[in-house]
C-alpha positions as a printed Julia matrix, in Angstrom:
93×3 Matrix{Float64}:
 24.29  136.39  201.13
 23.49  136.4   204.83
 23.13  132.26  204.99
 26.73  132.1   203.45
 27.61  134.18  206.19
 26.44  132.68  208.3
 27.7   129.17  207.12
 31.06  130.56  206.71
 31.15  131.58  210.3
 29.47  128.23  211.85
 32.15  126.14  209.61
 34.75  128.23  211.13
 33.85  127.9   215.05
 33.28  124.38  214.3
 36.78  123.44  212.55
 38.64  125.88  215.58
 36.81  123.97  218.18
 37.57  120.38  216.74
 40.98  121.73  216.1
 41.24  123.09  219.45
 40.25  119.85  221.19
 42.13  117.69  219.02
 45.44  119.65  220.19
 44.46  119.3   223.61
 43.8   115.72  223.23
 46.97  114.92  221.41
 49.45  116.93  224.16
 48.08  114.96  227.47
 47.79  111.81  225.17
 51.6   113.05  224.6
 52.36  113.96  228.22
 51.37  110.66  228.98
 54.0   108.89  227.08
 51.44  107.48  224.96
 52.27  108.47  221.82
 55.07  106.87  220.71
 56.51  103.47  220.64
 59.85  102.95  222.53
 62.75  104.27  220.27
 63.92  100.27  220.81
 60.65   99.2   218.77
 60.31  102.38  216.76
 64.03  101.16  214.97
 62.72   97.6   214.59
 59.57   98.7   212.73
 56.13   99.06  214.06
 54.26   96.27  211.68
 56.77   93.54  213.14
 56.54   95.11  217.09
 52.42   95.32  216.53
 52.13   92.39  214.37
 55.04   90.48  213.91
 55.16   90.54  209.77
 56.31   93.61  207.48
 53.49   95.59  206.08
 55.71   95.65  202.46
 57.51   92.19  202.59
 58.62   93.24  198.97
 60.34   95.57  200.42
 62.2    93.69  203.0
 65.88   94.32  203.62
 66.94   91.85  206.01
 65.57   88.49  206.83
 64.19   89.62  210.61
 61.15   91.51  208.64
 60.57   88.73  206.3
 57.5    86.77  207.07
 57.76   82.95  208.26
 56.91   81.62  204.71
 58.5    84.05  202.43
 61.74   82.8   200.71
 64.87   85.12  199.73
 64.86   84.41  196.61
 63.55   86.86  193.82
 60.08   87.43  193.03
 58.15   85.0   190.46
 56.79   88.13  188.06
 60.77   89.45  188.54
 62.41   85.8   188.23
 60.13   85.49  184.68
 61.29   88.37  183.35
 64.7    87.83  183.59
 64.84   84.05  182.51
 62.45   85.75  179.33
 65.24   88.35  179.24
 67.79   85.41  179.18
 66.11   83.3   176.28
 65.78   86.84  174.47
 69.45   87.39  174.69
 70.48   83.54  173.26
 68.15   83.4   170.65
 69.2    86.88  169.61
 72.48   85.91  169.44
């Protein structure tokens, strides 16, 4: 019972101290202006400012975040289902 005291009490001085540190690190990284991107970039998405394509191009609302290659157009597994849906409907009817 002693060594799970004593565990218990090393796991908590070691999770305050990281904690600690880690809040000190994060308010002069924060003080520095370091943080954050520009509110200018933060509204035009980080993945296009960072790397210039959308993380979740299927996802993509406008054409600025598509990538270069990517086409408007529905996607293939969503185009297939409806033209299956399609030549569903006919036959049924």
């Amino acid at each position: 019972m002693q060594v799970l005291k004593a565990q218990m009490i090393g796991s908590a001085c070691i999770t305050l101290a990281t904690f600690g540190v880690a809040m000190v690190v994060m308010l002069v990284v924060n003080a520095m202006g370091m943080l954050r991107l520009p509110a200018e970039d933060e509204l035009y998405g980080m993945d296009l400012h960072e790397h210039g394509i959308s993380a979740y191009p299927e996802y993509v609302i406008s054409a600025i975040g598509a990538p270069g290659g990517m086409t408007q157009e529905l996607p293939v597994a969503h185009a297939e289902a409806s033209t299956a849906m399609s030549s569903l409907s006919r036959a049924v009817s």
